[in-house]
Every structure is written in structure tokens, then in C-alpha cells.
C-alpha positions in Angstrom: 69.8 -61.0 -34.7 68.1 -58.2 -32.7 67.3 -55.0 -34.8 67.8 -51.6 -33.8 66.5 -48.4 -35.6 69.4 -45.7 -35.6 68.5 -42.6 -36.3 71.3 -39.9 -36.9 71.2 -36.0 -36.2 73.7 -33.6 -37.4 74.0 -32.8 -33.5 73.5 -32.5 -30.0 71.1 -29.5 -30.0 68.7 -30.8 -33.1 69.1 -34.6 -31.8 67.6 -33.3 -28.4 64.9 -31.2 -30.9 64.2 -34.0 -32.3 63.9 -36.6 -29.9 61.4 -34.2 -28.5 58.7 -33.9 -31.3 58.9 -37.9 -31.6 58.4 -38.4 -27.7 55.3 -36.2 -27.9 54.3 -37.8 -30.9 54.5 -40.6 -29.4 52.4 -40.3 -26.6 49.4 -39.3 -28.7 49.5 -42.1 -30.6 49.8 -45.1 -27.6 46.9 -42.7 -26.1 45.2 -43.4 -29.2 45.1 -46.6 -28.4 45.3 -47.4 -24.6 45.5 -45.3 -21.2 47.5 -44.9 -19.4 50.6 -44.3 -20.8 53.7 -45.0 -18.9 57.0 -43.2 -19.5 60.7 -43.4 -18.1 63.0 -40.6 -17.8 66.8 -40.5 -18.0 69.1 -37.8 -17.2 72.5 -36.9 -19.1 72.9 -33.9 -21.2 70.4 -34.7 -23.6 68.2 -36.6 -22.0 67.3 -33.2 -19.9 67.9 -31.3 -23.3 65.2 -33.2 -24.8 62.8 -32.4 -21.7 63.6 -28.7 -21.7 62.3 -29.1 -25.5 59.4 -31.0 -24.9 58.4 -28.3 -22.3 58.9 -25.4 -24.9 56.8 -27.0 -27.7 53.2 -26.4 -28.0 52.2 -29.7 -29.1 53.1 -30.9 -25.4 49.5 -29.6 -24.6 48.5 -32.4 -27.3 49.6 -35.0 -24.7 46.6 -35.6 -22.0 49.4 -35.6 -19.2 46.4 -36.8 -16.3 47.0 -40.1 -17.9 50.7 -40.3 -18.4 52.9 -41.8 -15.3 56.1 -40.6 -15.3 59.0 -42.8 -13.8 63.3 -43.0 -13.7 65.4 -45.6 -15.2 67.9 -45.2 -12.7 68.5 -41.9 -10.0 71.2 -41.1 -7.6 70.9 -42.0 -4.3 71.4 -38.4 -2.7 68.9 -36.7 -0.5 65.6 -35.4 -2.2 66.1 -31.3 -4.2 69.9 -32.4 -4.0 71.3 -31.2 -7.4 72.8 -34.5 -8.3 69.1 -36.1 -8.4 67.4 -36.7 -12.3 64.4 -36.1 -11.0 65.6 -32.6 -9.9 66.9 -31.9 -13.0 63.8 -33.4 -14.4 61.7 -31.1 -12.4 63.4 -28.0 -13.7 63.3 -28.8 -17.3 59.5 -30.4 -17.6 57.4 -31.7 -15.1 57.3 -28.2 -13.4 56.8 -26.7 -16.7 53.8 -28.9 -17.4 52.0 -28.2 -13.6 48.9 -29.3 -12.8 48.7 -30.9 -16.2 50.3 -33.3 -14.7 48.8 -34.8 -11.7 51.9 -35.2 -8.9 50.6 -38.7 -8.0 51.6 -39.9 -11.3 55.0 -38.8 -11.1 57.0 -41.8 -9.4 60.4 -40.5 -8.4 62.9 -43.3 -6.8 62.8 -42.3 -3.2 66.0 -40.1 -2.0 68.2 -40.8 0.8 66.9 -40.3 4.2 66.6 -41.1 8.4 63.4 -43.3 6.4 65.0 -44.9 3.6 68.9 -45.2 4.7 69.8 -47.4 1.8 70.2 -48.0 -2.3 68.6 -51.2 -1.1 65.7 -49.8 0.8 64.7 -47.3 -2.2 64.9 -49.6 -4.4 62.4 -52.1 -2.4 60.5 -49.2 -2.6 60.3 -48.6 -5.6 60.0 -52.2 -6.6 56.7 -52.0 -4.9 55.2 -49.2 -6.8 55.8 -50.4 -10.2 54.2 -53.6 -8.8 51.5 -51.5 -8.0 51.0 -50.5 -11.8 52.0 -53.6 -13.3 49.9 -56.3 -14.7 48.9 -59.1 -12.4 52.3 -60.9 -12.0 54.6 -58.9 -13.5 57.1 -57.1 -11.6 57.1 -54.0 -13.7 55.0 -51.8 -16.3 55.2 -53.0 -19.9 56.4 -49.1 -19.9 55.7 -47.7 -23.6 58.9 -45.4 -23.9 61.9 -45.9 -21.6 64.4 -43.1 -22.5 67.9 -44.0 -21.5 71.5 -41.7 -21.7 75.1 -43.6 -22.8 77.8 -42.9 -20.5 81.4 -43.1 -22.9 82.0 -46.1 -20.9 78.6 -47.8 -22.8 76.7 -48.0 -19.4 73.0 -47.5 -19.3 71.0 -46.2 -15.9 73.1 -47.2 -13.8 74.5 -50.1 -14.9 78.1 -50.1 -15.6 80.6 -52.6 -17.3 81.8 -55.7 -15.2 79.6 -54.1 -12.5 77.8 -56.8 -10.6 74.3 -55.1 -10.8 74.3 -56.3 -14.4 73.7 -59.6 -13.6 70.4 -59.2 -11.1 67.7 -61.3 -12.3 63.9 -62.0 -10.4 63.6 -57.9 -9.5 62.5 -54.9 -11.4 65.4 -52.4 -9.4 68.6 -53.2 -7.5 70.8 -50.8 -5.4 73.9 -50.0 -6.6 77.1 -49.7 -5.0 80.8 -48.5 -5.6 79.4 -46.5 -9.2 82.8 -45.9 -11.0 81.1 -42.4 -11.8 80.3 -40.3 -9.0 78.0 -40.5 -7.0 78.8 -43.6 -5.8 75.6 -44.9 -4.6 72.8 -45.2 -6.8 69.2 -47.0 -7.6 68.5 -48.5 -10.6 66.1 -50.6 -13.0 67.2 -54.0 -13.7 67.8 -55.1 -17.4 64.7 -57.4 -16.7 62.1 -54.3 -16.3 64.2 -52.5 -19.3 63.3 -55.2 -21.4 59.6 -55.4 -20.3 59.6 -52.1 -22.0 57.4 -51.7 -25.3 60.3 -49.3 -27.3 63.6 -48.4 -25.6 65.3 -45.3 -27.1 68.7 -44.8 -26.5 69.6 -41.5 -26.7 73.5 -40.4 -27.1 75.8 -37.6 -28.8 79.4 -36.3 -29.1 82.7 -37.9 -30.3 83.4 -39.5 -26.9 80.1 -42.0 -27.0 81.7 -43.4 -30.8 83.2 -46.1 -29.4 80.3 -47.4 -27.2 77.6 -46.7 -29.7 79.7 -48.7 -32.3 80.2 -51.4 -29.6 76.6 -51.8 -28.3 75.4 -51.8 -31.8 77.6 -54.0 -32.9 75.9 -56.6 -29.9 79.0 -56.9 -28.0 78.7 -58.8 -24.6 76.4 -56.3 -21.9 79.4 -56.8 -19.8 81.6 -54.9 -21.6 79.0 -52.5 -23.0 76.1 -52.5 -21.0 74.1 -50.4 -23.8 74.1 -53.4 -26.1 71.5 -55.0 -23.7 69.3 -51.7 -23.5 66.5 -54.1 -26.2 62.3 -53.2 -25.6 60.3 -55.8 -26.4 58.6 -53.8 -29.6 61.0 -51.7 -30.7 65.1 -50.5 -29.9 65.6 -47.1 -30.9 68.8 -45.1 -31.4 69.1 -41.6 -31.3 72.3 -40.3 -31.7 74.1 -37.1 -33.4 76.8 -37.7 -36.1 79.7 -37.3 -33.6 78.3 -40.2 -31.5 77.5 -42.3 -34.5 80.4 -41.9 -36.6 82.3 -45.4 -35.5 79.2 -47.0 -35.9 78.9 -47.0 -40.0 75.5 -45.6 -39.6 73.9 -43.3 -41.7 70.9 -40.3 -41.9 
């Protein structure tokens, strides 16, 4: 039976604290052991919440960001600065926070729509080819050592929804994703393949609406009916949710 750690916080605003200091935390201890360190981003509420705290804590400058690549679990497929984009919202609550601290060529943001890249498809062959680049010989993918991902109420993670073909994808690290139920409709996302190459997977989720889904997913339902139940790294599976979220779940602090 696969194990996941759930961790409850009274709510939203100390969940997103907290999520924070353990990131950082974190990242000084893989660097402790092994550079670089590669990281995936999610957007959502508190997935940007817990950036915006990262980028206000001082032990950030703990973190030797020239050795931390930065990457998206899923983005919308909208032109580049468009609102809509993660990695906008990203920008705004870290990575322009952290400046040169970060080196820009180790931020990898899914490429946007454009005359250049017309399609889901094409950005996600892309990006497919970049995290080759920084994979291990043969792999498809980084063995990333956090991948952060939001819960929608429906249970989907990145951009992978319930009964949505994209679930399925197998042999590729991203797919493009068409007919979203949640707008945008277009999107890019990783694969449940390169999810699960990941080290630790923390799911982060809060409010009353996510109860069902958390209680599903961790309850191992099928990923076609709650996608989040297939969200599994290869070391670890953490939850991170606030009492609201886990209160279906019969979880405890």
C-alpha cells in the first residue's frame, strides 16, 4: 500500500507559512548532499502563497539559488506575461524577488503561445526536450527532488483532470492538453510518468471544497476519478493540507 505523510495546518495562511520554511529547508539539505537541485512549481492559491512566503523569509538566502533549476508541473497555454500563466504569477511572487540570485537560465518556463510555438503540442515538445537535456542518460525527465503540485476540488493535479484522456499518456515526460473543463482550455502539462520520477511529491491543498478529493485521493481511489491519488514520488508523498481540506479525510495534526 503506498504511504503518504499528511501533514495538517490549522489553515490556508499558516499551511502556505509552513510549506515555505520546509521547501527552504529542504533545499539546504539535498544541497548538502548533491547539486544541482531541481524544483517544480505549481500555481493555485497556495501554491503562489507559499512562494510569496518563501520570498519574505530570510532563510531563502540560505538556499544557493545558482544551483537550483526551477521548472512547472503544468502552465497555461496563453501567450508569454499573460496573467493566466504560473510562471507569471510565479515571477511576481519569487523568482523576481530572488534576482540575480537566481541565474535566468535555470529557470525553465513551459514555452507560451506564439507565431513560433502555435500549439499545446509544440510546447510541450519543447519542453520535453529541455528536461531531456538535464536528465540522466536515458531518462526522459529529472529525478526532480521537490515537485510541488495544487488540488483542484475536482481532485486534478497539473493539468490532469478526471476521465481526461491526458491521464493515460505513457513513453513522454509532457503532453498538450486539450478541452480543460477549467478554463483556460488549452494547457501543457507533465505526464504522471515524470511526476513519479520525482524524489518527494508534496501536494499542497486547503479549504472545505478540496475535503472530498483529499479524502478520495488518499483513500487511493482510481487516478481516473481523482487524479491526485496518482500524484506518488519515488521517495516520499507528502500532503500539505489545512484542517478545512483535511477534514473528510480522518487525518490528524
Amino acid at each position: 500500500m503506498t504511504v503518504r505523510d499528511v501533514i495538517v495546518h490549522p489553515d490556508a495562511t499558516v499551511l502556505a507559512e509552513a510549506a515555505a520554511a520546509r521547501l527552504l529547508t529542504r533545499l539546504v539539505d539535498v544541497q548538502s548532499h548533491r547539486s544541482p537541485v531541481h524544483l517544480v512549481l505549481t500555481g493555485g492559491t497556495v501554491g503562489i502563497a507559499t512562494l510569496a512566503a518563501v520570498a519574505a523569509s530570510p532563510v531563502r538566502d540560505a538556499v544557493d539559488w545558482s544551483q537550483v533549476h526551477v521548472w512547472w508541473g503544468d502552465e497555461r497555454f496563453v501567450a508569454d506575461g499573460d496573467d493566466d500563466r504560473n510562471e507569471t504569477q510565479a515571477r511576481g511572487a519569487l523568482l523576481d524577488a530572488l534576482g540575480d540570485a537566481l541565474p535566468a537560465q535555470n529557470v525553465h518556463a513551459m514555452p507560451a503561445l506564439s507565431d513560433d510555438v502555435a500549439t499545446p503540442e509544440a510546447s510541450a515538445e519543447a519542453y520535453a526536450a529541455t528536461l531531456r537535456e538535464h536528465a540522466d542518460e536515458g531518462a526522459d525527465a529529472p529525478a526532480f527532488d521537490v515537485l510541488l503540485l495544487g488540488m483542484g476540488p475536482d481532485g486534478h493535479v497539473a493539468s490532469l483532470f478526471p476521465g481526461h484522456e491526458a491521464l493515460g499518456a505513457t513513453g513522454r515526460a509532457t503532453i498538450g492538453v486539450h478541452g480543460s473543463p477549467k478554463p483556460p482550455p488549452l494547457r501543457v502539462s507533465l505526464t504522471f510518468e515524470a511526476i513519479r520520477g520525482a524524489r518527494e511529491v508534496w501536494v499542497v491543498a486547503a479549504g472545505a471544497e478540496k475535503a472530498d478529493a483529499v479524502a478520495s485521493a488518499l483513500a487511493s481511489v482510481p487516478v481516473d476519478t481523482t487524479p491526485a491519488a496518482g500524484a506518488l514520488g519515488s521517495e516520499r508523498t507528502l500532503w500539505l493540507v489545512d484542517a478545512a481540506a483535511a477534514a473528510g479525510a480522518g487525518t490528524r495534526d
